[in-house]
C-alpha positions as CSV (number, residue, x, y, z in Angstrom):
1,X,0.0,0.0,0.0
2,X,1.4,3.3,-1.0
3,X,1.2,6.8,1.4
4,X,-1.4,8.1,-1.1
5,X,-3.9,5.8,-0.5
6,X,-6.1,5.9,2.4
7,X,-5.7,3.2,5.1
8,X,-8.1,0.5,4.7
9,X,-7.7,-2.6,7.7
10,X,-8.9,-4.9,5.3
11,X,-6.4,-4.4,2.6
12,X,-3.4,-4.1,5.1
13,X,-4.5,-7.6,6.5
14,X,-4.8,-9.3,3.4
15,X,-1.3,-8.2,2.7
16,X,0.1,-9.2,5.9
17,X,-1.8,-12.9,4.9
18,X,0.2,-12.5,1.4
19,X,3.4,-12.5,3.6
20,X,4.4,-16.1,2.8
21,X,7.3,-18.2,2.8
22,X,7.9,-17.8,-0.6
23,X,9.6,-14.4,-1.7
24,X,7.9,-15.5,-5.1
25,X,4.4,-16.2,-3.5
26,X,4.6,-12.7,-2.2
27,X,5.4,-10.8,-5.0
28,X,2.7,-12.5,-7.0
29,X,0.0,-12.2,-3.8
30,X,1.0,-8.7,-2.9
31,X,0.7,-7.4,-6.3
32,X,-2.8,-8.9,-6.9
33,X,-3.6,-6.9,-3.2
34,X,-2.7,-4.2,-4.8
35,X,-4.0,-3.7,-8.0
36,X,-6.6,-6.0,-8.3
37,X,-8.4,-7.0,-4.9
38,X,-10.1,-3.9,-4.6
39,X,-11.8,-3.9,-7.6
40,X,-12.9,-7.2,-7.3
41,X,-16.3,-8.0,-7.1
42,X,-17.3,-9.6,-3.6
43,X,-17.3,-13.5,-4.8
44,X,-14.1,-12.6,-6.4
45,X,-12.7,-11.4,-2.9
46,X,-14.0,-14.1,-0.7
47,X,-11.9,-16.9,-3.4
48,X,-9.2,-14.7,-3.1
49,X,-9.5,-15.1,1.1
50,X,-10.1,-19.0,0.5
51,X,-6.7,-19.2,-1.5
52,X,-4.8,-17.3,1.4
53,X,-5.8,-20.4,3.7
54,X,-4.2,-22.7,1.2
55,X,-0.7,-24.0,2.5
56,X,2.3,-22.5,0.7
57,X,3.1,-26.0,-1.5
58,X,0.1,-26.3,-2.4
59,X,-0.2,-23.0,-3.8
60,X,2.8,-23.2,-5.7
61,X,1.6,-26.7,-7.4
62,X,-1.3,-25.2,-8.6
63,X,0.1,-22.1,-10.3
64,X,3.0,-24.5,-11.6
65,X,-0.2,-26.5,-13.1
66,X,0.9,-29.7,-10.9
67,X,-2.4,-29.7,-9.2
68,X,-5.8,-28.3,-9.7
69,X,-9.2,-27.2,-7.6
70,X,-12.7,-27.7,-7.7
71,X,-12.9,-24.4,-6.5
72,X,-14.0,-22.1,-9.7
73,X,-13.3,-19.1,-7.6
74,X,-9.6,-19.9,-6.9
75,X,-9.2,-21.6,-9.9
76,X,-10.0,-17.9,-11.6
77,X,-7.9,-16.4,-9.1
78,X,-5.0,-18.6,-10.1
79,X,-5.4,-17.7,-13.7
80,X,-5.2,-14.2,-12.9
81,X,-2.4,-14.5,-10.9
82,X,-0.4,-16.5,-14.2
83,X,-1.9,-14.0,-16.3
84,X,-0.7,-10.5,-14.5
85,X,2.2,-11.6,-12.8
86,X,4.9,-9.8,-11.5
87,X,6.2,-6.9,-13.2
C-alpha cells in the first residue's frame, strides 16, 4: 500500500496474509492486493480469502499446473495471478 492511499484494515490484513514463505508467493500475492483486490467483485474477494488459507506447496503446485481445484473461484484467481504476474 502506497502513502497516497487511504488506510483500509482490510487491505493491510490481506497483505500481511500475502506474507508467505515464498519471496515469489509474495510478490505475485502482494501485487494482486494491490492492483486488483479492490476492484474485485465480492465473490471474487472471498476466493481470493479461501486461496490465502491454502498451504504455501500447495499454492505453488497449482500455479505450476501440478495440481488443480474444484474451487471455480480460486481456480480464476489462479489464472489471474499467471496471467498478471509480476512486473
Amino acid at each position: 500500500m502506497n502513502s497516497t492511499q487511504p488506510h483500509d484494515p482490510q487491505l493491510a490484513q490481506l497483505r500481511w496474509r500475502c506474507r508467505r514463505g515464498m519471496r515469489e508467493l509474495d510478490m505475485l500475492l502482494l501485487k494482486y492486493v494491490d492492483k486488483v483486490y479492490p476492484t474485485s467483485d465480492a465473490e471474487t474477494q472471498a476466493a481470493f480469502r479461501r486461496l490465502l488459507t491454502t498451504p504455501d506447496p500447495e499454492i505453488l503446485a497449482l500455479l505450476t499446473g501440478r495440481s488443480s481445484t474444484d474451487d471455480a473461484g480460486v481456480a480464476g484467481i489462479i489464472a489471474d495471478l499467471l496471467e498478471n504476474g509480476p512486473e
